[in-house]
N, C-alpha and C positions, 0 to 999 in steps of 0.2 A: 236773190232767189228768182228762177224764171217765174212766168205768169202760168204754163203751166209744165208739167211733168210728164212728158213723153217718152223722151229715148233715154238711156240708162245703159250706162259703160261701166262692165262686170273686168277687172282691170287686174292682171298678176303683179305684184312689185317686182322690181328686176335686179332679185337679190339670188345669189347660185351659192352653195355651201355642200361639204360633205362629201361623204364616197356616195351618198345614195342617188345623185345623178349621171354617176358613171353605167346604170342600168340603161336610161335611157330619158326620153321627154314624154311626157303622157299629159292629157286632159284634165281641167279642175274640174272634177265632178261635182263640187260643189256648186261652183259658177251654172252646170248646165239644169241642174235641178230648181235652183233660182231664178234662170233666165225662163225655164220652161215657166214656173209658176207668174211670173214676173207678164210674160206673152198671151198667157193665159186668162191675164187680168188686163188685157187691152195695152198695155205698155210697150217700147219698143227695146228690148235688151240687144248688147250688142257684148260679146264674148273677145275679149283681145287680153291674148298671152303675151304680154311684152315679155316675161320671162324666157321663157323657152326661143322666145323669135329673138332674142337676145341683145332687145333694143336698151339703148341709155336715155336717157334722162329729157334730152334735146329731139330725141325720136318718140320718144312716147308726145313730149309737147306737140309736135309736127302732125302725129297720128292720130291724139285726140280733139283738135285744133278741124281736124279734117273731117273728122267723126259728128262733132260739135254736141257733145251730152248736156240734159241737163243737171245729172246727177250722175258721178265716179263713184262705184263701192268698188273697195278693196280688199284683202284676204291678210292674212299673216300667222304664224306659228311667231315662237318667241323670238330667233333667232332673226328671221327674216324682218319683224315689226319695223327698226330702226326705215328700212328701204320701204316699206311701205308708208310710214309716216312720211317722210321724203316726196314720195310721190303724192301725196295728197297736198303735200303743201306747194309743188311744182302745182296743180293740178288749179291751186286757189291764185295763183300768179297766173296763169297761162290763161285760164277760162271764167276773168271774174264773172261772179253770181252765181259757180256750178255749187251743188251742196253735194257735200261727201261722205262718205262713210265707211266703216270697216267694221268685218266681222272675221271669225275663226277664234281658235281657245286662245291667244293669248289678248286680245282684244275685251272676250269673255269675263275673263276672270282682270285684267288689269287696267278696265274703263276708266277707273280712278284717276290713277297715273297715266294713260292716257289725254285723257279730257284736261288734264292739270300741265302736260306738260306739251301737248301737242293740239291743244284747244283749238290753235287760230290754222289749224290745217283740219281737224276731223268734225266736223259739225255732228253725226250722229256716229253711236254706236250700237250696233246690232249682235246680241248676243242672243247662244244658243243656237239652234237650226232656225237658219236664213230665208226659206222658203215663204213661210207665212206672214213675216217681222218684215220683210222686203214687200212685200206688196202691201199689208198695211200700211207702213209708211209713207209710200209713194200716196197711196190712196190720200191720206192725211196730208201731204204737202200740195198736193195737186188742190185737193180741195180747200187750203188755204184755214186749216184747221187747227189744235192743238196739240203739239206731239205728244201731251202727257196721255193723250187716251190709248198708244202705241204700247202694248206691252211687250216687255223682252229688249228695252232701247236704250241707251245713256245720254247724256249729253249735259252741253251748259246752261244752266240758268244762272246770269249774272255771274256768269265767273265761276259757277259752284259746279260740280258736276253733282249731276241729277239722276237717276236710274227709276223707271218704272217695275214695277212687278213682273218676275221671271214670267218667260209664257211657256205655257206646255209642252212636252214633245208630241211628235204627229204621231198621230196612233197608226194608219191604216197608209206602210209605206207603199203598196200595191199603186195606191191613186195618185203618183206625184207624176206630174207630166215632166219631160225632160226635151230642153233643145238641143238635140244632138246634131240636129242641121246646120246651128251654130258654130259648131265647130271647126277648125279650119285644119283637118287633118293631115293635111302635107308634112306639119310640123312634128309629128310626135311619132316615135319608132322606138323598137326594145333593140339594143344596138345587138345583142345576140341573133336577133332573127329583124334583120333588117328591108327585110324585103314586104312585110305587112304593114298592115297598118296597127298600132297600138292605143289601147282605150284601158280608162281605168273605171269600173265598177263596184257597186255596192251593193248587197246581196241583202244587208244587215244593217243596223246602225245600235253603237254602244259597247258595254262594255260589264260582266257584272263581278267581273275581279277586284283585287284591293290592291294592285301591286305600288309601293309607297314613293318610288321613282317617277312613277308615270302620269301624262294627264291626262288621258280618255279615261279610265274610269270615275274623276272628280267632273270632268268635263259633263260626261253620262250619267253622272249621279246613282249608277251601279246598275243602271237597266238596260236591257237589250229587248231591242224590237226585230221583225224580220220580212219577209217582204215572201210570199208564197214562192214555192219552187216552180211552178208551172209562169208567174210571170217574170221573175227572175231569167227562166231563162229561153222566154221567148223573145226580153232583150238582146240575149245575146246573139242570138237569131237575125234579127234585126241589124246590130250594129256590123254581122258578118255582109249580110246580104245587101243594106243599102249601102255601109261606108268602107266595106269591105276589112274589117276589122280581119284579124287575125290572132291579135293577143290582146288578151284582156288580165289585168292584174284586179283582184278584190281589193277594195278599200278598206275591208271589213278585218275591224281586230277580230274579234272571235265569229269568223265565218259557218264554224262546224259545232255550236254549241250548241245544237237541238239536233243530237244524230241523228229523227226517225227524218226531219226536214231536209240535212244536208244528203242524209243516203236519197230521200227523193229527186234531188239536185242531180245526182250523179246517174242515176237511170236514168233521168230526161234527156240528160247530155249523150248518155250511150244509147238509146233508144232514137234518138230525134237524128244521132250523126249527124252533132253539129260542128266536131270538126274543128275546135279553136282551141288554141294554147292559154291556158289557164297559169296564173300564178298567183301565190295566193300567203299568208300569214294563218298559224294557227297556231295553238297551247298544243305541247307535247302529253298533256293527261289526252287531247282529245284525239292524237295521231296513236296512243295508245288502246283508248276505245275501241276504234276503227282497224284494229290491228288485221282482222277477217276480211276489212273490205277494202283493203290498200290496195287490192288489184283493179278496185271498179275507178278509185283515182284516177288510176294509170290509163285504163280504158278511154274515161272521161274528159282525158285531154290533159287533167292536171299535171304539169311539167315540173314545177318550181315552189316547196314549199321552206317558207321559212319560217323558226318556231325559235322564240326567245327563251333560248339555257338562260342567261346574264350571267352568270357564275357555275364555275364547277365545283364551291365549297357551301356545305349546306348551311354553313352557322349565316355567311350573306345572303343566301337564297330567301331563308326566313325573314331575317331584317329586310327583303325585298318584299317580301310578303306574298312570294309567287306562289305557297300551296301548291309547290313541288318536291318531290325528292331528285336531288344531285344523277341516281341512276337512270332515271325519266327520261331527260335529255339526254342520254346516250344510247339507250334504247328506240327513243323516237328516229331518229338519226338513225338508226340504225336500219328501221324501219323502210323508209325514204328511199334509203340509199339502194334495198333489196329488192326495192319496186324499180329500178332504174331513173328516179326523178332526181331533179337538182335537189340536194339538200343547203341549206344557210340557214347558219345562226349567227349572233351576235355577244359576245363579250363586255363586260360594263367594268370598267377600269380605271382606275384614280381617286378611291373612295378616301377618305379622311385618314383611317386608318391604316392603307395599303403601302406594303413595303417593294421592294424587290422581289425579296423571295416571292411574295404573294403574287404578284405579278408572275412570277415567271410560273411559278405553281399553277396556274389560270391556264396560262399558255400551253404545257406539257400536256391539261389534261384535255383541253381543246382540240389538239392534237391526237389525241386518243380517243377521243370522241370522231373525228374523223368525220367532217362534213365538208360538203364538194367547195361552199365560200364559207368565210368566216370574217367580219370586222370586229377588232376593236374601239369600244368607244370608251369614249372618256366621257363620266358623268357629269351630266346638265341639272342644275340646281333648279330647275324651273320651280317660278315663284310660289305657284299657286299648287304643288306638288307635299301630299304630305312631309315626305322626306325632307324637305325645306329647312326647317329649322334648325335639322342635326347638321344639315351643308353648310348654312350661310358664314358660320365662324369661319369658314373655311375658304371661301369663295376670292380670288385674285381678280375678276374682271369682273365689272359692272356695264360691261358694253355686251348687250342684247346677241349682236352678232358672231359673238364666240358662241354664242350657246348652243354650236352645230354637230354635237356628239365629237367633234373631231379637236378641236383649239382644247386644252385642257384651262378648264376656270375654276375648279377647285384643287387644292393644293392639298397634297398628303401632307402629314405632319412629317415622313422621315422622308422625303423626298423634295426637290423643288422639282416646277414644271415643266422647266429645260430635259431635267434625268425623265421625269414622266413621258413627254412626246418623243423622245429617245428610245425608250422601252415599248412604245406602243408603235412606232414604226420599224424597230426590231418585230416585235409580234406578227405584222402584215408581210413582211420581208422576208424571214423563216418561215411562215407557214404556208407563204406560196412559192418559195422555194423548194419547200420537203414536197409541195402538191406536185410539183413541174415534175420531179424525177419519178412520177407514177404517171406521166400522161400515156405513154405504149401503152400502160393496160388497162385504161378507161375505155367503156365501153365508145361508140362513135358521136353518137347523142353528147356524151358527158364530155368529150374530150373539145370535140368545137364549142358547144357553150363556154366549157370552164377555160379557152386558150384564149380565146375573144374576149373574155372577162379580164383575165389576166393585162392582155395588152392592154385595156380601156385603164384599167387600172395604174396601171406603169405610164401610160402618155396623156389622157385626159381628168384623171380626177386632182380633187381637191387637193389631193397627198401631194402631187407632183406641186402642183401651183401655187400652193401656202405653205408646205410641212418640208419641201426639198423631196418629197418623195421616197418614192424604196431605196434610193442609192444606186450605187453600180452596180449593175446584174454581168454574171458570167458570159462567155461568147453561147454559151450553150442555150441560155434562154432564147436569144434572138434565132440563134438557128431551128428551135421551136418554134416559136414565133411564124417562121420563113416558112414552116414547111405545113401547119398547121392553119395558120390564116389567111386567107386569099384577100 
C-alpha cells in the first residue's frame, strides 16, 4: 500500500452488453458525485471511462501506468462484474501496492462471493452510496488506520470476508458536490441527436415499489429521497452552459413520484427556457396522474419517455408485483404518443413458465399497445432479487455475463433456449418491421428519431454482434434507411 493516499482512479470496466448501448455513451454519474465528494475532501480523483473509450485490457494497463493511482475503484452491475473483477486484478499486476475497490448493487449485495472468489484482486468493498464510504476510507488508509471503523465496506480478514455495519443513506441530496469538470465529454453522445453533447442525471435516488424482478428497490431498501426542484435544475442549467450539454437522460427510477415536486420541475424548465432534451424512465400510474399535464412535458423539453409494461397479462404483472393493471400500460402509451414524445417500453420474456403461445400472446398485444421502441428481454435471475428463488431451478448459465437482459439464462420448462432467442428476435424483427411500414405518417420528430434507431439497431447492437441479429431485411428497409437517414 502506498505511504499515502492522494490520486484515486474512478475506473469503468470494459464490458459492452445488450440493446441499451445502441441509445448511445453517457456519463457514470456515479463516478462524478464520488469524484466531487472525493476532491472535496482534499483528494485527487481522476474519472476514466475505459468503457465507452472502448479501451482493452493492455490499454487500460498503459493508461493507468500513466495516470500512476494510488487507489483503482471500480463499478459493476451483475452482468458486467466478471470484466470488472478482471480489471482489478490487471490493476494488482500492472501497479503493485495500488489498493482497490468496487462498488455498485452487484458488489453490494454479493461482497461475500466476491471477497471469496476474487480476494486477491478487490482489497475493499464499498457498499451502498459511494460518496461518503469513498472518502472515509481513503481518510482511513491514508491515515494508516483501521478499516473496521469504515462503515458501509467489506473486505478480508485472514481469508474471511469481513463486512462492517451498513451506513445510511444521505439525507440532504441538494449538498453533494459533483466533478463534472472531470468529465471528458467528447465521448458521450445520444446517437439520435448527435450533434450535442449528452450527460446523464439524477434528480432522485431510490425506489419505493416492490417489483420481485428488480434490484433497485432491495438495493434502496423501498425509500426515495429527492434533491429540490430549483437545484436540480439549475444543474441543468449548468451543464448546458459550461459543457454545452444538450440531452440529459434521468437516472432516476421513479423521477415523477412526488407530482406537486416534479410539476415544479417542469415550470422551472419552461419558465427558465432552458432548452435541453430530457429523457427520462417513469411508472405508467404516474404518466396517468399527470394525464392534465402531459402538455407541460412536452413544453419542458421532455422527448423520450420510457415506462415498464413487462407484461401484457395481468396474472404475470401481479407475480411481478408491479401494482398495475394490464390496461395502465396502454393508456400510458397512449398518452406519450398524443403529446408527440418518444414512447418505449420493455417486455420481460422467458419466465419458467412461458410457452410459445405465451410469447406470442406478449407480442400481439405489444403491438397493440403501440409504442414508438419496444425490446424484448429475457429475464435475469439476479441473485439478490426477490424473484430469485422461483428462477434458480431454472437457470442454464452461471456466467455473470449473460445476465444482460438479452443471452437467455433461464430456460422455460416447454421451451429450450435455442427456440427462446429465436422467438425473441422474431419479436424485435416483426415489430420493427410492422413500425417501418408506418414511417410516411410519423410525425418528423418521430420519424428521424425512430429511423436512426432502427439502423443502430440493425448494425451496431448487441443483437447484430452476439444473437446473428434481425436477419435479412427487405430491399425496402434500406431504401428507408437511404432516404431517411443522412
Amino acid at each position: 500500500m502506498p505511504d499515502r493516499i492522494r490520486r484515486i482512479a474512478l475506473v469503468t470496466p470494459p464490458y459492452h452488453s445488450g440493446v441499451v448501448e445502441t441509445a448511445g455513451s453517457w456519463p457514470n454519474v456515479a463516478f462524478v458525485y464520488i469524484a466531487g465528494a472525493l476532491r472535496a475532501a482534499g483528494f485527487d480523483p481522476i474519472i476514466y471511462d475505459a468503457m465507452t473509450m472502448n479501451h482493452d485490457l493492455d490499454q487500460i494497463a498503459t493508461h493507468l501506468a500513466e495516470i500512476g493511482p494510488d487507489v483503482v475503484l471500480t463499478t459493476s452491475y451483475t452482468s458486467s462484474y466478471p470484466k470488472a473483477a478482471q480489471l482489478l486484478r490487471l490493476v494488482k499486476e500492472a501497479l503493485p501496492g495500488v489498493v482497490t475497490g468496487i462498488g455498485g448493487v452487484h458488489a453490494h449485495f454479493m461482497y461475500d462471493e466476491v471477497l471469496r472468489l476474487d480476494g486477491d484482486a478487490v482489497d475493499f468493498v464499498l457498499r451502498g452510496e459511494g460518496e461518503r464510504t469513498a472518502v472515509e476510507l481513503m481518510r482511513c488508509l491514508d491515515a494508516g488506520d483501521d478499516p473496521a471503523k469504515v462503515t458501509g465496506i467489506a473486505y478480508n480478514v485472514a481469508g474471511t470476508p469481513f463486512a462492517t455495519p451498513s451506513r445510511p443513506f444521505i439525507h440532504n441530496l441538494d449538498d453533494m458536490p459533483a466533478a463534472w469538470d472531470l468529465v471528458d465529454w467528447d465521448i458521450y453522445t445520444f446517437y439520435p441527436m448527435p450533434e450535442t453533447n449528452l450527460a446523464i442525471v439524477s434528480s432522485s435516488r431510490g425506489c419505493d415499489q416492490a417489483c420481485s424482478f428488480c434490484s433497485q428497490q432491495v438495493f434502496w431498501q423501498r425509500t426515495w429521497r429527492a434533491r429540490s426542484a430549483e437545484d436540480f435544475v439549475s444543474e441543468l442549467e449548468m451543464l448546458r452552459d459550461k459543457f454545452g450539454v444538450g440531452v440529459a437522460m434521468l437516472s432516476d427510477e421513479t423521477p415523477t413520484l412526488d407530482g406537486q415536486r416534479w410539476e415544479r420541475i417542469l415550470d422551472l424548465l419552461i419558465e427558465r427556457d432552458v432548452g435541453m432534451h430530457l429523457l427520462m424512465e417513469t411508472r405508467v400510474d404516474d404518466v396517468l396522474r399527470d394525464e392534465a399535464i402531459m402538455g407541460k412535458y412536452k413544453r419542458a423539453g421532455i422527448e423520450h419517455i420510457y415506462v415498464g409494461v413487462e407484461r401484457t397479462d395481468q396474472a404475470t404483472l401481479d407475480m411481478f408485483k408491479k401494482n398495475t393493471e394490464v390496461a395502465m400500460g396502454k393508456r400510458a402509451i397512449e398518452l406519450i404518443n398524443s403529446h408527440d414524445m418518444i414512447s418505449e417500453t420493455s417486455l420481460v420474456l422467458g419466465l419458467p413458465g412461458d410457452t410459445p403461445a405465451d410469447i406470442k400472446a406478449t407480442f400481439d398485444l405489444a403491438v397493440h399497445y403501440d409504442p414508438d421502441l419496444a425490446f424484448f428481454l429475457t429475464i435475469a435471475p439476479w441473485p439478490y432479487a426477490d424473484m430469485y428463488p422461483d428462477l434458480e431451478p431454472y437457470i442454464v448459465s452461471r456466467d455473470y455475463e449473460d445476465y444482460n437482459l438479452v443471452a437467455p439464462v433461464v430456460k422455460p420448462e416447454a421451451m429450450t433456449t435455442d427456440e427462446l432467442m429465436k422467438m425473441v428476435i422474431d419479436c424485435y424483427r416483426n415489430f420493427y418491421m410492422g413500425k417501418l411500414k408506418r414511417v410516411p405518417t410519423m410525425s418528423k420528430s418521430k420519424r428521424d428519431y425512430f429511423m436512426i434507431t432502427m439502423k443502430l439497431l440493425m448494425d451496431n447492437s448487441y443483437l447484430k454482434q452476439h444473437m446473428g441479429g434481425l436477419g435479412n431485411m427487405p430491399a425496402e428497409v434500406d431504401e428507408l434507411l437511404a432516404k431517411y437517414v443522412r
